[in-house]
N, C-alpha and C positions, 0 to 999 in steps of 0.2 A: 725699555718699558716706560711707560706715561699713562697717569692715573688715569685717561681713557680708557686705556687697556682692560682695565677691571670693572670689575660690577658688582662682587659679594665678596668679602672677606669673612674668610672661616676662623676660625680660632679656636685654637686647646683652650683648655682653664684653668685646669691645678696647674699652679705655679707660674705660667701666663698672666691669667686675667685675677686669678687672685690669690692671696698667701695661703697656703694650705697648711703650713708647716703653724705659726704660728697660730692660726684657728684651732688645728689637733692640740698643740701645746695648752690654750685654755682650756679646752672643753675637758682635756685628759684631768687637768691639774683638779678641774672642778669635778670632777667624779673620785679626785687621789682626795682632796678635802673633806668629801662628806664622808669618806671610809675611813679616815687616817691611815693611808697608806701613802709610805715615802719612797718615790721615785724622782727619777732624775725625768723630766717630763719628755725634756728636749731629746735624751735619747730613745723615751717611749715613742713618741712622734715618728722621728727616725726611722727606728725597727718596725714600725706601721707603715707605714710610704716603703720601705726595705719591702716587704713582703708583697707590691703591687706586681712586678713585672713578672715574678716568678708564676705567681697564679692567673696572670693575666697570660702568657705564654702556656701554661696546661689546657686553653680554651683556644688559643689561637692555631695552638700545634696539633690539635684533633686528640687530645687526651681526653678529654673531658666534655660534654655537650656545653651548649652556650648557656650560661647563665649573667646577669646584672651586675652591673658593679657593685650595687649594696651585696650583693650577694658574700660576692669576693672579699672586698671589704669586714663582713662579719666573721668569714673565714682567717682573714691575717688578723683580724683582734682578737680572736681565741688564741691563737697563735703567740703572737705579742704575748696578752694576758700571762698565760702561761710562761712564757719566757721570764715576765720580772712578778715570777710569783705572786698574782693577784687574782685573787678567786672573791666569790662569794656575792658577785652581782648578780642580780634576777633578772629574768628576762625583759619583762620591759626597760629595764636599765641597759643593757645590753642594745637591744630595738633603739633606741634614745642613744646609746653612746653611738651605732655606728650614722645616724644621722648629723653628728658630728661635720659630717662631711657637705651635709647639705647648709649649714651655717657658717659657712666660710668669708671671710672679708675680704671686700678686693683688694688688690693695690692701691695708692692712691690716685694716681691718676688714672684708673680705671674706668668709672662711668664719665667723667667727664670726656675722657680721653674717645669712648665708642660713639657717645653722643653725637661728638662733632662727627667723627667718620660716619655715624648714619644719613648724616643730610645726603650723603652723596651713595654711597653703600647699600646692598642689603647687609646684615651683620647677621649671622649663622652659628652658635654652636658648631665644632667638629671634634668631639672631645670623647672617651674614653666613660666619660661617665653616664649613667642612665638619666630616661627623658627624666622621670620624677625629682630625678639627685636635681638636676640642672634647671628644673621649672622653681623648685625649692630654692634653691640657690639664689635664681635671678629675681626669685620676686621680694626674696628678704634683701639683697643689695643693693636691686634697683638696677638691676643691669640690663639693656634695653635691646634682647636681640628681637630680632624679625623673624627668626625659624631656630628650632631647637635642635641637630641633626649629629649623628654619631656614630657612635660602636652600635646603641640598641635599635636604632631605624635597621639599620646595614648589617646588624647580627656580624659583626667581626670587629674586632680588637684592631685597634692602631697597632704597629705600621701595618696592618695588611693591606694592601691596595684596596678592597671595594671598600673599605672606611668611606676612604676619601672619594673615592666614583662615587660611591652613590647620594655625599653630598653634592655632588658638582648635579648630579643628575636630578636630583631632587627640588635644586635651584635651577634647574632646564637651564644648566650652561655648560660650555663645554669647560674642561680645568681651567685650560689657558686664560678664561674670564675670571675665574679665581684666585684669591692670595692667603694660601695658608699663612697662619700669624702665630707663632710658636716662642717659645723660650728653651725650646729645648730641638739640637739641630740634626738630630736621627728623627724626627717628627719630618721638621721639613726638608731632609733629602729623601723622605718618604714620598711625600707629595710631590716635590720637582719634576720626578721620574715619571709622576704621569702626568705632567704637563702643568701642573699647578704653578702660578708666581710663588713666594715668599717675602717674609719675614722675619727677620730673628731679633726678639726682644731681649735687651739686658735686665734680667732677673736677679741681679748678682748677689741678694740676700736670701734666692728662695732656701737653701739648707746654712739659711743665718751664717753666713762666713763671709758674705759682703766683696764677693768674687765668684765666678764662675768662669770655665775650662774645658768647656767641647765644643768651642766654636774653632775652627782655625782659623790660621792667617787666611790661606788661599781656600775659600767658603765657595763661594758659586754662587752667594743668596744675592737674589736682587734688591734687599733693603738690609740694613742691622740697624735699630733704633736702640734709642736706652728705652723708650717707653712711650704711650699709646700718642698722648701729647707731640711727643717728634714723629710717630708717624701720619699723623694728623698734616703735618706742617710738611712731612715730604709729600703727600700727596696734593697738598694744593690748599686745604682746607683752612 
């Protein structure tokens, strides 16, 4: 491969492009505040992220029609809630905590990091989360994509293949013009299969342990960066 090769990098976002964990962690602590209610945040955070894939797979698997990530989302914070006993918020409070998700901070080297890769790139959303979550997201962080594209264009949940099709179709290119850009590597042996390049970014603090453990030795990916900066620098930029 040779950054000719490509033309739009795609990319996830929780936990890729920005910390999710620690975002949930204040926004959580600052609704445990005005309640005085005492939780451990970090493991609220946790069992909230904990409850994504489950409900994300009841819509992928034909359980359930398709519904938004806020949707889901609201659904594993009752859940959550209930789990470390904490009741007694109204609904707009509720409405407000789950946009939580929509106020997330990048990484650090985040915007700078897309920036550069945009001179050359389109730069695309292909993420899990809905247009709204990620329009919200990007305009409070400053995160400079070119198209917003995902599960809600494509009405299907990562890994299902037309995620990913129908970003590439969307950008009128065929995969192979594309480079899924991920921190997480069932993402991109999702996208490989159909043609897509990759990515694999070191996120090694996304569940704050300052390591991470699903990449293996013999991977297949055609890049592993620590972060947006070296991929910037493998590509040429």
């Amino acid at each position: 491969m040779t950054p000719d090769d490509i033309e739009a990098l795609t990319f996830d976002v929780f936990g890729t492009v920005v910390d999710w964990r620690s975002g949930i962690m204040r926004e959580s602590a600052a609704v445990g505040t005005r309640h005085g209610f005492a939780v451990d945040w970090a493991q609220f955070a946790d069992a909230w992220r904990g409850r994504y894939q489950p409900l994300l797979s009841d819509v992928r698997d034909g359980r359930r029609p398709w519904v938004p990530l806020d949707q889901l989302h609201r659904e594993g914070l009752e859940q959550v809630l209930a789990q470390f006993g904490i009741a007694g918020l109204g609904e707009a409070e509720l409405v407000d905590f789950v946009r939580a998700w929509h106020r997330l901070d990048p990484w650090p080297d985040a915007v700078a990091g897309l920036e550069r890769l945009r001179r050359r790139y389109v730069l695309a959303t292909l993420s899990n989360g809905n247009v709204r979550l990620m329009v919200n997201m990007a305009k409070r962080a400053g995160l400079p994509w070119d198209a917003v594209l995902g599960a809600e264009v494509a009405r299907a949940y990562k890994p299902s293949p037309e995620t990913y099709l129908t970003a590439a179709r969307m950008l009128d290119l065929p995969p192979a013009r594309c480079m899924m850009v991920a921190a997480h590597y069932y993402d991109l042996t999702a996208a490989q299969s159909l043609g897509f390049r990759t990515c694999y970014v070191w996120r090694r603090d996304e569940w704050g342990t300052g390591e991470k453990h699903d990449l293996p030795a013999d991977h297949g990916l055609d890049l592993v960066v620590e972060d947006f900066g070296e991929l910037a620098d493998r590509l040429g930029l």
